[in-house]
C-alpha positions as CSV (number, residue, x, y, z in Angstrom):
1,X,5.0,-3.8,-96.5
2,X,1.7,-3.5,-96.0
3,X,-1.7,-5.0,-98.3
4,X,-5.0,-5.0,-98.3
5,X,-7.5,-7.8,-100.2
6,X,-11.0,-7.5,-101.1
7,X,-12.9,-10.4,-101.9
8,X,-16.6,-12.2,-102.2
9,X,-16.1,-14.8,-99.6
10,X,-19.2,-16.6,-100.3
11,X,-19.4,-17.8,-96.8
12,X,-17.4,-16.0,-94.0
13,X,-18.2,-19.4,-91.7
14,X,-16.5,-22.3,-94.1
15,X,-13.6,-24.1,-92.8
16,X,-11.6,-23.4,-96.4
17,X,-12.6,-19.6,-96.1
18,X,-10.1,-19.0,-93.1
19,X,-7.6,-21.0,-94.2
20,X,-7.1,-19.4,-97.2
21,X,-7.5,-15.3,-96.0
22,X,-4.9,-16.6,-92.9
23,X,-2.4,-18.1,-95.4
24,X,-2.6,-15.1,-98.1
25,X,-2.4,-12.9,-94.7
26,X,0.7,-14.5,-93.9
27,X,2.2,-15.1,-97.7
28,X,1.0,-11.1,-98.9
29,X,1.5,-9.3,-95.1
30,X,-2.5,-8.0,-95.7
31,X,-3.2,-6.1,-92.6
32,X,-6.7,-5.1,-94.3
33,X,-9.5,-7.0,-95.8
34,X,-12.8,-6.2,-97.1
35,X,-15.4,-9.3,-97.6
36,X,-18.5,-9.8,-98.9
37,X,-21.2,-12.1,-99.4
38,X,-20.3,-13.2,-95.2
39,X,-24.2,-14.7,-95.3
40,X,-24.0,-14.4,-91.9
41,X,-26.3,-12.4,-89.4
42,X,-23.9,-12.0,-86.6
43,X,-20.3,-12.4,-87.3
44,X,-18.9,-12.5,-83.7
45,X,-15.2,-12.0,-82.4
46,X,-14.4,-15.9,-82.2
47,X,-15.6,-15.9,-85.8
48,X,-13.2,-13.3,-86.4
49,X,-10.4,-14.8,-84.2
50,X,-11.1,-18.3,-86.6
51,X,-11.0,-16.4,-90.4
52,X,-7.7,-14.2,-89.7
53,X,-6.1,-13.9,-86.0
54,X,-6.5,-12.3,-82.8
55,X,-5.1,-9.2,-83.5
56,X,-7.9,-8.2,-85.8
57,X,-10.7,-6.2,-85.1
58,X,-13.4,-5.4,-87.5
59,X,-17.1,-4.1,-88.6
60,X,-20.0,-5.8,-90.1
61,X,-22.9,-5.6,-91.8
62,X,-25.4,-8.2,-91.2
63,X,-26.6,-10.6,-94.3
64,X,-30.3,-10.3,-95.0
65,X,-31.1,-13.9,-94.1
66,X,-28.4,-16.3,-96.0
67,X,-28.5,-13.1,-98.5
68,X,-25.1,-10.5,-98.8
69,X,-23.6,-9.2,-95.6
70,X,-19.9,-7.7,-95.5
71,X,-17.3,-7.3,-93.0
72,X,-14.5,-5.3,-93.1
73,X,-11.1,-6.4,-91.2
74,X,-8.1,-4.6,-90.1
75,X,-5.3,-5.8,-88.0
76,X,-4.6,-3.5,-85.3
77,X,-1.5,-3.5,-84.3
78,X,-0.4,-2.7,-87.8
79,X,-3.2,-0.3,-89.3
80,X,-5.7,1.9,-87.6
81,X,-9.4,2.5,-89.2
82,X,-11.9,4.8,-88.0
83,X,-15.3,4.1,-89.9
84,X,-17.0,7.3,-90.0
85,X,-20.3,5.5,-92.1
86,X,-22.1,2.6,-91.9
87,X,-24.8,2.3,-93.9
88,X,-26.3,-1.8,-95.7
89,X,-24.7,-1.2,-98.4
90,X,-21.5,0.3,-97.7
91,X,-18.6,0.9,-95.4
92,X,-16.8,4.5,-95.1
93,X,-13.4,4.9,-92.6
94,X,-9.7,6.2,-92.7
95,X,-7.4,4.0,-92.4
96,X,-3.7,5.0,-91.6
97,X,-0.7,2.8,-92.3
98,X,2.5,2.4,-90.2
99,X,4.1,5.3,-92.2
100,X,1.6,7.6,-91.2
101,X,-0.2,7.2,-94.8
102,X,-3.9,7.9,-94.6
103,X,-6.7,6.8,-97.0
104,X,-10.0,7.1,-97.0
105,X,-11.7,3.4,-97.7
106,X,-15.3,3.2,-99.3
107,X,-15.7,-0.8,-98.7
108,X,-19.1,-1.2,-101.3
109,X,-21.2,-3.9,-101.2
110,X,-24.0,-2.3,-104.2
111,X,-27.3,-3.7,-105.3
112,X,-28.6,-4.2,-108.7
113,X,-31.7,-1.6,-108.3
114,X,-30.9,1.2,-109.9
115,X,-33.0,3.3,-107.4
116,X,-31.1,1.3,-104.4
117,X,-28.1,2.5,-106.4
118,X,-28.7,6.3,-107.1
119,X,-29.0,6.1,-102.6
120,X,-25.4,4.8,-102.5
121,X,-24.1,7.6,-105.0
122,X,-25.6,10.1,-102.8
123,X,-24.1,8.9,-99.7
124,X,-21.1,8.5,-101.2
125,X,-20.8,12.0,-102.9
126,X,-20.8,13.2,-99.0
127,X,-17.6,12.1,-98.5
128,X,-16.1,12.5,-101.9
């Protein structure tokens, strides 16, 4: 079986962050996760390696300062994804599972301007 998690991490660097996405990894069999809230500018491969395993590779959209950021996780030896958009406020890809399923994923990370908003909408219609 294959799952997938999306949650506000508040934090992708804290100690109790990676324990719990590595033990709901194991206990669920997630092989994809979308996080936000990372509040980090660079989120680097060790990083990575720390919050879910080796076998995970991932994109990432920097925090403004200690503000937002988002990251979006796959393990790779179970599901492929191909982002085909990566804009600050959203992630687009396919993402294929082992039985050949494909989905496209829209990993959003919105903001509370309306203006900012009505941006996302049309990006997103693009791919609709």
């Amino acid at each position: 079986m294959t799952s997938l998690i999306l949650c506000n991490c508040r934090g992708a660097r804290k100690k109790e962050i990676g324990h719990l996405l590595r033990d709901l990894i194991l206990r669920w069999e997630i092989s994809f996760a979308g996080l936000s809230e990372t509040m980090v500018e660079d989120l680097s491969r060790s990083d990575v390696d720390r919050l879910a395993g080796r076998n995970w590779d991932f994109v990432h959209h920097p925090s403004a300062g200690r503000s937002g950021g988002f990251a979006v996780l796959w393990q790779s030896d179970v599901v492929q994804f191909v982002p085909i958009s990566l804009s600050r406020k959203c992630v687009i890809g396919d993402v294929t599972f082992p039985d050949k399923r494909s989905w496209r994923a829209v990993f959003v990370y919105a903001n509370k301007d309306a203006y900012v908003r009505r941006q996302l909408w049309s990006l997103l219609e693009q791919f609709a």
